[in-house]
N, C-alpha and C positions, 0 to 999 in steps of 0.2 A: 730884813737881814737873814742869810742862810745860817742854817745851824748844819754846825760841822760836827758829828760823833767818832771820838777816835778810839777803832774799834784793831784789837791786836787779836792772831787766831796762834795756838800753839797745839798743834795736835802731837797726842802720845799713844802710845799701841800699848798695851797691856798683856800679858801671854801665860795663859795656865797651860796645865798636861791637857785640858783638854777641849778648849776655847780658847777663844781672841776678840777683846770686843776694843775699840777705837774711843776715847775722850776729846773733844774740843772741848778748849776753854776760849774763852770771850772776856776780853778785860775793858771797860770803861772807867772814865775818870767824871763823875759826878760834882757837888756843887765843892765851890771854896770853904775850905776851913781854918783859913790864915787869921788872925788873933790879931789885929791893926793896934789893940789897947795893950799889949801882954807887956811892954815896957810900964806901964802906970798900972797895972796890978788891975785893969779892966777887961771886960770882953768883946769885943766888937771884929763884925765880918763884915764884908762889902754885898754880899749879896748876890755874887755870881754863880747861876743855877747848873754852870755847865759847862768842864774844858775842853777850849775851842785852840789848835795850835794858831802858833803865829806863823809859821812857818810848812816849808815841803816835809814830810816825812824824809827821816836821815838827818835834818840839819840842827845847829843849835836853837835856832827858832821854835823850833817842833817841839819845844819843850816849855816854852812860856802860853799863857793861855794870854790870849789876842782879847779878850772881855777884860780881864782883871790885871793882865801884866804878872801874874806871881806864877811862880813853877809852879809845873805839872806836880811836882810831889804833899803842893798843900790842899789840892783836889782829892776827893773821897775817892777810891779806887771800887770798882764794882767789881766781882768776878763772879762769873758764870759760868758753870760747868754744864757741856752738854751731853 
């Protein structure tokens, strides 16, 4: 199986009196952290080490992970600053 990393770039320019230096940032979305038991006062995750879209970038798809089916949003966000 290919592993898909969905990786976002935001560059920001920075400006003093008397420099400029440039930031990329780097966003990934790491393993599931959805709470299957949180209804019964339990804890349990499925075990998905890594969001994979389901989808093209741009679409609704692109926002559920294709391993576990749960939004992008219950995925651990990584950010990297360059």
């Amino acid at each position: 199986m290919k592993k898909v990393v969905l990786v976002s770039r935001e560059e920001s320019s920075r400006s003093s009196n008397t420099s400029s230096s440039s930031v990329t940032t780097s966003t990934r979305y790491a393993e599931c952290q959805k709470n299957h038991a949180a209804s019964t006062g339990g804890h349990n995750v499925d075990g998905c080490t890594e969001f994979r879209p389901g989808g093209v970038e741009g679409s609704s798809l692109a926002l559920t992970c294709a391993n576990c089916g749960c939004h992008r949003n219950f995925h651990r966000k990584v950010v990297e600053n360059r």
